[in-house]
N, C-alpha and C positions, 0 to 999 in steps of 0.2 A: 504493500500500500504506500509505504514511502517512495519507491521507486515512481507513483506516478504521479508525486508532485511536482517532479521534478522535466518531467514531460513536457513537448514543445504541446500536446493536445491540449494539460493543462493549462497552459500559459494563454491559449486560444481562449479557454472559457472563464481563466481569470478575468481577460481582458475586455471579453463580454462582460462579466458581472459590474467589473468598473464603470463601462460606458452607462450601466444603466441605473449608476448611485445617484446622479443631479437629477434622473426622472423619479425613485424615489424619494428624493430631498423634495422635490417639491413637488411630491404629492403629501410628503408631512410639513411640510412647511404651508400648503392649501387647509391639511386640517388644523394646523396650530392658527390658521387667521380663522376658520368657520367657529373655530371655539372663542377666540378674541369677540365675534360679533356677536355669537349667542350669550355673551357676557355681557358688550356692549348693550343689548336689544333690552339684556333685562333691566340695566341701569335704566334706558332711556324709561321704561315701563315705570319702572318706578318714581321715577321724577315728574311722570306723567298722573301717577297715583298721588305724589303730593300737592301737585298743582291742584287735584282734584279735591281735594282734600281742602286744601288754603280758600277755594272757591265758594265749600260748601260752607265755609266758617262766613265768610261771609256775606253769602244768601240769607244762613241764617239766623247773621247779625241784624241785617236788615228785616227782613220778616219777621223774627223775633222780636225785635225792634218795636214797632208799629200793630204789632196781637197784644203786648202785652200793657203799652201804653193806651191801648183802648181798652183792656180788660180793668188797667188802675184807674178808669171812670166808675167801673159798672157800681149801683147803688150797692149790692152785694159784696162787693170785694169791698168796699170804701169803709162798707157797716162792716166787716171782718163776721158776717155771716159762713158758720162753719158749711152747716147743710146746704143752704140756696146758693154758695161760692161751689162747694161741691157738685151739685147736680149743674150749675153753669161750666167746671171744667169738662164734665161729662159730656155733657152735648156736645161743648167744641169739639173733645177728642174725636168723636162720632167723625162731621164735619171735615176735619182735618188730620189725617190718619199721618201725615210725614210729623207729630210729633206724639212721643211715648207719655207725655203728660202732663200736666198743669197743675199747677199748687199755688197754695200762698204760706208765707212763716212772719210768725210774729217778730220783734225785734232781737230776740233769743235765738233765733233763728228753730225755732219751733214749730214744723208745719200743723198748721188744724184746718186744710181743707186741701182736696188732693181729686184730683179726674178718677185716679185710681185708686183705689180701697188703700186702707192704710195699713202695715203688715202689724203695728203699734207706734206708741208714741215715737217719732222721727225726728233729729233736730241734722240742722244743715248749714249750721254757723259756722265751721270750719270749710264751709267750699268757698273758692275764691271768687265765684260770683257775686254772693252772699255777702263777704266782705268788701268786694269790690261798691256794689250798690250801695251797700248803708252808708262808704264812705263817701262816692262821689255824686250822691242821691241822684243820680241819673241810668240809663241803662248799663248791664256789666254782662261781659260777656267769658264765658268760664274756662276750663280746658276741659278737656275729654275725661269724661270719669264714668264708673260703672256706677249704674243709679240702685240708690238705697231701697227705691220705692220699685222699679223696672225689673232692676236685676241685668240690666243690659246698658250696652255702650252708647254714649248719648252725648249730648253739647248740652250745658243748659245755659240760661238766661236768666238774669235777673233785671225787678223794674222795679220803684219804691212807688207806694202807696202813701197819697198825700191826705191831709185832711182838710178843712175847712180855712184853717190859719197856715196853711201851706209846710207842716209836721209830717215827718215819714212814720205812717202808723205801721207798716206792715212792708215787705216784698212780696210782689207775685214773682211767678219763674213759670218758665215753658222748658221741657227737654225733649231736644227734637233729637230721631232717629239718626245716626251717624249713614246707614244705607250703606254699608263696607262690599255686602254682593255686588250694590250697585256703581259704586267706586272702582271693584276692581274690575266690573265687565265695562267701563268706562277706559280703564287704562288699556283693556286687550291683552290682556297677563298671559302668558304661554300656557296650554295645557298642564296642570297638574302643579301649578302654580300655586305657593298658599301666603297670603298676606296677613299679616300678623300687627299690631297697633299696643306697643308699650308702653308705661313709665320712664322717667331714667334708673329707676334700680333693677327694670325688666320684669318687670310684671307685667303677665299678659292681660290688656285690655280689653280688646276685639281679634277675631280672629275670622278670614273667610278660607275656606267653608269649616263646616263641624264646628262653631265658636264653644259649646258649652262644655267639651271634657278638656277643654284646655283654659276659659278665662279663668283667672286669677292665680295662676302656674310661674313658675318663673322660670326665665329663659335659658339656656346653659349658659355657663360662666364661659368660655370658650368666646361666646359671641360678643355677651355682657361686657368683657373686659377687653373687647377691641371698639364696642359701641361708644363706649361713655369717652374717650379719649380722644377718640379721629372723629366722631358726628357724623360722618359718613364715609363710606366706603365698603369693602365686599370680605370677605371671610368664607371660606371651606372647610364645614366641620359636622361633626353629627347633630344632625335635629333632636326634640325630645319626643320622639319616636323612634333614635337609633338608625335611621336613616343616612348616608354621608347627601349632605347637602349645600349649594351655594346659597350663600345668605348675602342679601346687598338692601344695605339701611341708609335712613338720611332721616334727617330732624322732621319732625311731624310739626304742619306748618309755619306758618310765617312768627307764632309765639314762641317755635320750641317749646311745647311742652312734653315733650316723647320724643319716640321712634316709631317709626313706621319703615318695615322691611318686607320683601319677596325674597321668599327663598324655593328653592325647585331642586328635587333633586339632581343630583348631577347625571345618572346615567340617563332621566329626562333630555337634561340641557341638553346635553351632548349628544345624543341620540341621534339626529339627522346627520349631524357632523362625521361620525361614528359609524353610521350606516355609509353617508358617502368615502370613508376613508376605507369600509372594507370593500366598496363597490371595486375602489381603484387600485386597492393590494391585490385582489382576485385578477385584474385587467392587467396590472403588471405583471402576476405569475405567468400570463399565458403568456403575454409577450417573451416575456424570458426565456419561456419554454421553445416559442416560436424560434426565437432568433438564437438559441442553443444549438436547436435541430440544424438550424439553415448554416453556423458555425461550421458545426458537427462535419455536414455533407459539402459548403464549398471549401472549408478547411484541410480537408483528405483531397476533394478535386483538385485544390491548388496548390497546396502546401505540405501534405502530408504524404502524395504521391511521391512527389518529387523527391523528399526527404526519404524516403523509405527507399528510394534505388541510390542514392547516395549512399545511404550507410549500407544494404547489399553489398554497393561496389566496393566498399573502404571495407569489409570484410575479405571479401573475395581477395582482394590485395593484402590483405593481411596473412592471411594462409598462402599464399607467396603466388599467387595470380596473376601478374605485372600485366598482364596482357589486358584484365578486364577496363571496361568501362563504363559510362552510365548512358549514351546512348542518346542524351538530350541535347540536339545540336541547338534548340533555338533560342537564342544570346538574347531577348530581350527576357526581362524581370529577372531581380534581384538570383533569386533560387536557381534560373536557365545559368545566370554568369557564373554561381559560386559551381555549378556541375561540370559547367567549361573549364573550370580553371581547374579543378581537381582533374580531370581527364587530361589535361594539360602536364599536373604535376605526374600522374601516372604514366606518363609518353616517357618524360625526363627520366624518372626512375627506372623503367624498363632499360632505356639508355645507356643510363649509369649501371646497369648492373652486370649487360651485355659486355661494358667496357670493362667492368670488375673481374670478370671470369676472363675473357681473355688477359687481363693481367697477372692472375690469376696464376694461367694456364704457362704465362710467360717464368712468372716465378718458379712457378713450380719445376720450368725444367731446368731453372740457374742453383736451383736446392739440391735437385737431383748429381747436378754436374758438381758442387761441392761434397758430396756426400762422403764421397771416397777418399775426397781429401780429409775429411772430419774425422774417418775411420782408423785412418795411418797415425792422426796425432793422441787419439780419445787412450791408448794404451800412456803415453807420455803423462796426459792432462790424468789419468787415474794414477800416477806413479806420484805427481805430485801431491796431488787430492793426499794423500793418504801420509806424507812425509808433512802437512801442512798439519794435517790429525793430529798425529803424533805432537807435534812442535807444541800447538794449543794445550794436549792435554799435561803434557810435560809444565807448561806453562803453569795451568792450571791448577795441577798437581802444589806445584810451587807455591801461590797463593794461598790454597788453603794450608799449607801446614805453617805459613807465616803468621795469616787470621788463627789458626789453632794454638799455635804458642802464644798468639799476643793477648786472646781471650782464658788461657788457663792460666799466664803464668801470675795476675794480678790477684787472684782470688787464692791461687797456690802462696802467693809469701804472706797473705793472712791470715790463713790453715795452719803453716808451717810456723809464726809467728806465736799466733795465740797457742799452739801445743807446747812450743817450747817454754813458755812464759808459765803454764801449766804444771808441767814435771818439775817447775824451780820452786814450786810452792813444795812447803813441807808438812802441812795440813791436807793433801791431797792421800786419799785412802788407795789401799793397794788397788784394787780395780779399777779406779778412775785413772791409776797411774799407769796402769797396763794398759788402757786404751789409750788416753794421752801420745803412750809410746808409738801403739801400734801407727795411730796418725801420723805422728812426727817421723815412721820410718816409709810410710808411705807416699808421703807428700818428696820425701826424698827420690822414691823412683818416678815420681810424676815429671821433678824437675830435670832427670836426666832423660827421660822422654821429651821433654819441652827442649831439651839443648839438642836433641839429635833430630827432631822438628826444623829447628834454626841452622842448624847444620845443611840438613837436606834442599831448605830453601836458598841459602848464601851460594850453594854450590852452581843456584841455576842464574843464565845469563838475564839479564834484563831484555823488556819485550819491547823496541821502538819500532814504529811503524809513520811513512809517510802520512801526518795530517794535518786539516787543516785549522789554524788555531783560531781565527775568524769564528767557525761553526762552531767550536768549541765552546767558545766563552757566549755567542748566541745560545747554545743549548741550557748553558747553568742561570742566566739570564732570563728565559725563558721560565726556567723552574722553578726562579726564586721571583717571578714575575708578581704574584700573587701576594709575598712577602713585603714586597717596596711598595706596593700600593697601599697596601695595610698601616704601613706609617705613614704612609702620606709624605714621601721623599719621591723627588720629582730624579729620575735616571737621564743622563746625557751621553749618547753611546756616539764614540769617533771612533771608526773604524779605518783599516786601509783600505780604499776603494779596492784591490787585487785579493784574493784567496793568499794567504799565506802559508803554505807547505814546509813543513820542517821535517825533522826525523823524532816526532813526540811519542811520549807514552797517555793516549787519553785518556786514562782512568787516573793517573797522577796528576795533570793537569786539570781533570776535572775537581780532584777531590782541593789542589790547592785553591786555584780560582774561585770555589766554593766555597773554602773554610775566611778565603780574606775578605771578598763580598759579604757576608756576614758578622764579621768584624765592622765593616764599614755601618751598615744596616742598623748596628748596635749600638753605634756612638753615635748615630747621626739622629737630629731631631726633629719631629714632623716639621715639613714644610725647606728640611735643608736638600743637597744636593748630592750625588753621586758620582763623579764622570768617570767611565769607562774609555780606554783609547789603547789600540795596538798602533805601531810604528813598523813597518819594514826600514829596515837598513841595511842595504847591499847581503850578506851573511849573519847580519842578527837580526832581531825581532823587541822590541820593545812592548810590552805590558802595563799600562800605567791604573792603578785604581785612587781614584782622589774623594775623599770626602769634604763636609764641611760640619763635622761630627763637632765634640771637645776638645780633641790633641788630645798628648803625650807631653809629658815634661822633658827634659834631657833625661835625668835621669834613668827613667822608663824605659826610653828608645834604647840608653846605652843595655840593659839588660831582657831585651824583647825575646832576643834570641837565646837566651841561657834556659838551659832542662830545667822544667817545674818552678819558673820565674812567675807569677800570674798578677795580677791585680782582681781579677772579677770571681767574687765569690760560688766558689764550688768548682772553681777551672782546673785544670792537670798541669798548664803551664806545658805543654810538648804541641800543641799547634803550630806555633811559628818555628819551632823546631824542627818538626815535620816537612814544612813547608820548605823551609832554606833545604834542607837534606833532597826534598825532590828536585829545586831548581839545581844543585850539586850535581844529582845523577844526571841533566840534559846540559851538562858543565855551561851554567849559566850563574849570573849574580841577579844578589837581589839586594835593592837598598830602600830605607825607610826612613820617611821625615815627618815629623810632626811638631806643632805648637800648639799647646793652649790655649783654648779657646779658637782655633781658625779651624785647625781639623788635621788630617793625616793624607801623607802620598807613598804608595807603596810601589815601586819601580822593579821589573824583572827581566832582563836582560837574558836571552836567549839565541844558542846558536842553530842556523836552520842545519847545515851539514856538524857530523862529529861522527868519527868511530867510536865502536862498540868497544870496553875494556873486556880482554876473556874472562874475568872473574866480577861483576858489578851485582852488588847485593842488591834485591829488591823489596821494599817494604808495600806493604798494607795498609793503607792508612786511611783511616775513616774522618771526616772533615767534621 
């Protein structure tokens, strides 16, 4: 399944799906505006429902107005007649059904006559009609409240009742029907629409439709506590039915005394937007489908044919075919020219290969014709071979028993030390002193094994061989590469532009060049300097290693080369010992300068030609 993503057929239908993201972008970008306007649609609804609203306040300021200033004539209301005041609201109500009822209260605000029965004694001195009237003895008009006497949402009215010396005996009041059905089939509220009519603490006042299992309910906090702060604006949250729903509120008219909100639910709102958004995913599935297929099919007609006898032929060429090809002469489109040019490179190969073999066939018979001459000298080249064995293992030989005395005999003189030290105590018991001995007589033959070790090595010649000292000192350079970076010492290497060829021992050269570069390494401090430099000169060879380490004092230098001389805690002191002794055996010098505080130069002087002595000891020495 990996393999076929990586397919030029995927690539085809990737590149279909791409082309067809900006027709899905904007067919969600179509429904992200159809839901912007069914949000719009509902604000505008609603500001439509307030206007309605502010309109009705004052229709039935004015009619209220003008009913109830002709009701503060009647001889009935004037006399504060309870019954003949009551059966006069009664009739009007009859009369005129757009109000819930007609009353009058005394200056307690105490109503004692009412259109509608009275549920018991009622007082109505805290409405702010009530107070409005007695204060500005003129008409007052109130806010929206659920009536004491109705039980339903209503506007009232207040009008003061004069007497004879022009004293307010009494208020009458009318409360007219609010008509919220009629309001909101006024505004054209979306199906499934519900308009709701608050306090500011969210208390429900009116409600269309079903008003009675929800008036006097309070609103979710959710809503509450986005209403009271912004006064208008829209909120997505649950109804108190559980519902998820948009809610979009504005001040209830032109007094602010509420809110008045529409809310619908959402999968309502959205519903047409919704329905058209899967109309058009459905339409883009097929299209997709469509132009898949049509990939699919002119994809392989144009592009995948062609492809497919290209790699055929790059097969067939592969399995050594030189001859094939692919057969598509016609040079127009991209894929015609890349088939030419491969048929092309196939011509050339054949070519080259034709010319191969006969060269081939050329060689092979200048091999043949050497052959015999190969066969005359191959007896000579095996007489060497085997004298060259010999030489090495002799060599060899030699080495280790050098390494073998120089690794026994330091641990043999403090065997041989502490036993003797041992048998001189005189508190030591017979057994301990019988072993004591037995060691002390052992380490004895060990050391005349170790001298006939040193013997067997002295006897053999030293091994020089033409090399070059150039790659040489690059090889330990190389090695100890990782070391000079680690201090952060910056290396400056001058070499002699020519290979310099001597008669060296590279494993003595290696180990000295090693052991003094590391000297330098040791004194030198980050951020100091190294320089490395060979010189030819006609038959010597010059070595220089310079630091800019600490120096050496006089003193120092005069004693660098003396056995077991050291300064650096836990040293042997035989390094530079070592060292002069290998420059000795390539009969070369070596000299050394340093000062305090500038750093050290170590100078080695080397000759490229020198005979071999018949007897030149060879050491082992570890850097």
């Amino acid at each position: 399944m990996r393999g076929f993503f990586s397919t030029l057929r995927f690539r085809i239908i990737l590149i279909v799906f791409l082309s067809l993201l900006p027709l899905l972008g904007m067919i969600l970008y179509v429904n992200f505006q159809q839901r912007r306007e069914a949000v719009a649609e509902m604000e505008e609804n609603l500001h439509q429902l307030s206007r309605n609203v502010s309109m009705f306040q004052k229709r039935v300021e004015r009619d209220a107005h003008q009913l109830l200033a002709a009701l503060s004539r009647f001889p009935e209301v004037r006399r504060r007649d309870p019954a003949a005041s009551s059966a006069l609201f009664a009739f009007l109500l009859q009369k005129h059904p757009q109000y819930l009822n007609l009353g009058i209260a005394d200056l307690q605000g105490n109503i004692f006559a009412s259109g509608l029965p009275l549920p018991g004694p009622v007082n109505c001195s805290d409405r702010s009609w009530f107070q409005k009237a007695l204060k500005t003895k003129d008409f007052a008009l109130g806010q929206l409240q659920i009536g004491r006497i109705t039980k339903k949402l209503s506007l009232n009215g207040g009008y003061p009742v004069h007497d004879e010396a022009g004293q307010v005996q009494a208020i009458v009041f009318a409360a007219l029907d609010v008509e919220l059905d009629r309001l909101a089939a006024e505004a054209r509220l979306p199906h499934g629409s519900v308009v709701t009519i608050s306090d500011f603490h969210g208390t429900i006042m009116g409600r269309y439709p079903d008003p009675m299992p929800w008036v006097g309910k309070t609103m979710p906090d959710s809503i509450v506590s986005v209403m009271q702060p912004q006064g208008q604006g829209t909120v997505q949250t649950l109804g108190l039915d559980g519902v998820s729903r948009l809610h979009v509120f504005t001040p209830l008219g032109e007094m602010q005394e509420g809110f008045v909100s529409v809310d619908i639910p959402v999968e309502v709102l959205y519903a047409q937007a919704n329905k058209i958004l899967f109309r058009n995913l459905i339409a883009l599935c097929g299209v997709t489908i469509l132009v898949l297929l049509l990939a699919r099919f002119s994809g392989y007609l144009f592009v995948m044919r062609q492809i497919n006898i290209l790699v055929n032929t790059a097969e067939r060429i592969t399995a050594g075919d030189l001859g094939a090809r692919t057969g598509l002469t016609d040079k127009r489109g991209e894929i015609n020219r890349l088939a030419q040019a491969f048929d092309n490179m196939a011509e050339v190969l054949e070519n080259r290969e034709a010319e191969l073999e006969k060269r081939v066939r050329e060689r092979t018979a200048q091999l043949e014709a050497t052959y015999k001459e190969l066969e005359k000298t191959s007896q000579e080249v095996l007489t060497l071979n085997q004298e060259m064995e010999a030489l090495i293992m002799e060599r060899t030989m030699s080495e280790m028993a050098l390494g073998m005395a120089h690794g026994i005999r330091n641990p043999l003189f403090v065997i041989g030390g502490f036993s003797n030290r041992l048998l001189k105590k005189a508190t030591l018991n017979e057994p301990a002193r019988n072993w004591a001995a037995a060691i002390v007589e052992e380490a004895k033959r060990l050391e005349q094994m170790v001298q006939r070790f040193e013997a067997l090595a002295q006897r053999k010649e030293a091994f020089f061989t033409q090399e070059d000292l150039n790659e040489i000192i690059r090889d330990v350079l190389d090695m100890l590469q990782s070391e000079i970076k680690g201090n952060d010492i910056h290396l400056i290497k001058a070499f002699h532009p020519q290979p310099i060829i001597g008669r060296l021992n590279r494993h003595l050269i290696r180990v000295a060049f090693t052991h003094l570069l590391r000297n330098a390494i040791e004194a030198t401090a980050p951020g100091g300097e190294i320089k490395v430099t060979t010189i030819a000169e006609r038959e010597f060879v010059l070595l220089t290693i310079q630091d800019t380490g600490k120096g050496m004092s006089p003193e120092v230098v005069e004693k660098v080369f003396e056995p077991f001389y050291t300064t650096v805690i836990g040293g042997t002191g035989l390094g530079m010992v070592f060292i002069r002794q290998i420059v000795d055996e390539h009969r070369g010098s070596i000299n050394l300068e340093s000062q305090v505080g500038v750093g050290t130069k170590v100078t080695i002087r080397l000759p490229l030609r020198f005979e071999e002595p018949p007897h030149l000891s060879m050491q082992t020495v570890e850097p």
